[in-house]
N, C-alpha and C positions, 0 to 999 in steps of 0.2 A: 395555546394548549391550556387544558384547565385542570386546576390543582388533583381531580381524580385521576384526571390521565398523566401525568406527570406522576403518582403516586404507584400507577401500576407499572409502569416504567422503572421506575425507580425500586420498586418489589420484585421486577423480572430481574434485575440486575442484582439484586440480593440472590435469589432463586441460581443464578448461572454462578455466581462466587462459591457459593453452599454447596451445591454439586462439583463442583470444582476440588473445595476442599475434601470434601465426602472422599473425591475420586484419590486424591492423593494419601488421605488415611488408610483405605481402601489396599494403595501399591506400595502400601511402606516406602512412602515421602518422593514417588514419585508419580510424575503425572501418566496417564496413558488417556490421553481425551481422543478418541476414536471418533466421536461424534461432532468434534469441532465446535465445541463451547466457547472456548477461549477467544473466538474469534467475532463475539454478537457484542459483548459489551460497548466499542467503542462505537457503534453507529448510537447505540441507545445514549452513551451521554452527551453525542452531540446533537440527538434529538433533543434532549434537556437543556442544552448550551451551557454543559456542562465538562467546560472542556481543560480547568484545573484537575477537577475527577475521574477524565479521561485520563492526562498525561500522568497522573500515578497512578493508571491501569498498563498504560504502555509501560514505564519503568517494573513494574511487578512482572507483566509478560517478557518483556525482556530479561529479566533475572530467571526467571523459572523457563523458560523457553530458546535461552541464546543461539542455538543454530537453527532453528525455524527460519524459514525461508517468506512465509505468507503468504497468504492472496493478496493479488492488485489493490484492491478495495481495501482491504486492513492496510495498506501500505498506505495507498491515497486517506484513507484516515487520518495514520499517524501525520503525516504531513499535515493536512489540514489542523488538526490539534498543536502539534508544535509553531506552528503559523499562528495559530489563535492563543498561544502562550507568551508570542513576544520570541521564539526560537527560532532565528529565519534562516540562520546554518545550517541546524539540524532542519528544517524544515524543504530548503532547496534538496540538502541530501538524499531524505524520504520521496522526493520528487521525482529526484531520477529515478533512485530503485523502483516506482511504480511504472515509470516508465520502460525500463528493463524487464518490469514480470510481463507489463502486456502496452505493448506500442498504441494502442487503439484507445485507454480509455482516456489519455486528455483530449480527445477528436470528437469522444463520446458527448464528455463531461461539457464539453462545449456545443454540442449540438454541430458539429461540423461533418463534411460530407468526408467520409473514411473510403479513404483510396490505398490499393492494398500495393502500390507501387515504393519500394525500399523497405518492405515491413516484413520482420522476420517471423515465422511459426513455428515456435519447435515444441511446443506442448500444447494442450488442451487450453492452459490459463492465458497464453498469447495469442490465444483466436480474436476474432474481431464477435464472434457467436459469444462467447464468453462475456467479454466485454458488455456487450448488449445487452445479454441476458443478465446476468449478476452485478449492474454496475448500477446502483442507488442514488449516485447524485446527480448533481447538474448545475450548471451554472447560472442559471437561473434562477435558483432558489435563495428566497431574501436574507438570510441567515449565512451567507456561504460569498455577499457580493464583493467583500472587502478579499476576503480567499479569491476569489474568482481573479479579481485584477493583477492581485500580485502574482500568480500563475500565471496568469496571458503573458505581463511581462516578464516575468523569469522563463519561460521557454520562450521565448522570442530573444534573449540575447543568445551574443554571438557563443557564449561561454558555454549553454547548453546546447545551441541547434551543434557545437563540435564535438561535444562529449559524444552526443547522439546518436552522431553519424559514425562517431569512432565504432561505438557501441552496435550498431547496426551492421557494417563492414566487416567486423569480427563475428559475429552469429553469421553472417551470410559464408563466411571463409570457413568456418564451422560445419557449415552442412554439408560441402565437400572436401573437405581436409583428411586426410587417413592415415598421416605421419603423428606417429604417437606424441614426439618430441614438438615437432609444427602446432598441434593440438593444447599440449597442455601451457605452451608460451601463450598463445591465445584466450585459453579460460585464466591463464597467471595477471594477462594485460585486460581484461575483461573486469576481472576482480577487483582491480585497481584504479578504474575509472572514477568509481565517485570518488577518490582522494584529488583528483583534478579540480571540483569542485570550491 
């Protein structure tokens, strides 16, 4: 990358901070980002390999943001970033969660043939279409190889293919469950998975 493109990168990422703060002057000190701003920064710094700049964009989002849910992609981010920080607890953690927003993109990220056998769908962002379409990385990509390994091998133990499954089990028991009480045990045990971690 050359020092101008790094520069406009680097001024887009000014540009999203500035409207950000704008917005929040704007709602008297709170945010309303309709437009989903908050969610471009972290790919741009790790186009920069800029990933100390990242992880004080994720703790800022995280403060001003704390019940956001996310997309996949901003998940598999965060991960990625606290991975490349030396964070590999927090980083396995963020792993799962992207694996709970959408089952498909480590199969993506990896180039592998996605088979819709055990995979749950219950919204739009845990499509395998989703996935496809909005999903930026790949393992492949030279800046991402050392990420890459340690992914392969952290869902490859035994520790995540059970979480997963648990995680999988419960969504599937979810789509036909109609007992108020049966239901809310199952999003309480859901909820609590990544503390297995």
């Amino acid at each position: 990358m050359t020092p101008k493109q790094q520069e406009r990168i680097q001024n887009k990422i000014k540009r999203i901070k500035a409207a950000l703060a704008a917005e929040k002057r704007k709602w008297g000190g709170v945010y309303n980002d309709g437009a989903g701003r908050r969610y471009i920064p972290p790919q741009l710094y790790i186009e920069l390999n800029d990933f100390t700049g990242a992880l004080r964009y994720f703790n800022w989002f995280n403060k001003n943001f704390p019940d956001d849910c996310c997309y996949p992609d901003f998940l598999f981010e965060w991960a990625l970033v606290f991975f490349k920080t030396g964070r590999l607890k927090e980083a396995e953690k963020k792993a799962f969660e992207t694996f709970c927003s959408n089952t498909y993109v480590f199969d993506i990220f990896f180039g592998r043939q996605v088979t819709k056998i055990n995979k749950f769908e219950g919204s739009n962002l845990e499509t395998q279409e989703y996935a496809e379409y909005k999903f930026y990385y790949s393992s492949n990509q030279e800046n991402l190889a050392d990420f890459s390994e340690w992914l392969e091998r952290f869902i490859s133990t035994e520790k995540f293919i059970n979480i997963s499954n648990k995680f999988i089990d419960i969504k599937k028991r979810l789509e036909t469950e109609e007992d108020i009480k049966t239901r809310r045990y199952l999003v309480n045990l859901e909820s609590q998975l990544v503390n297995e971690l």
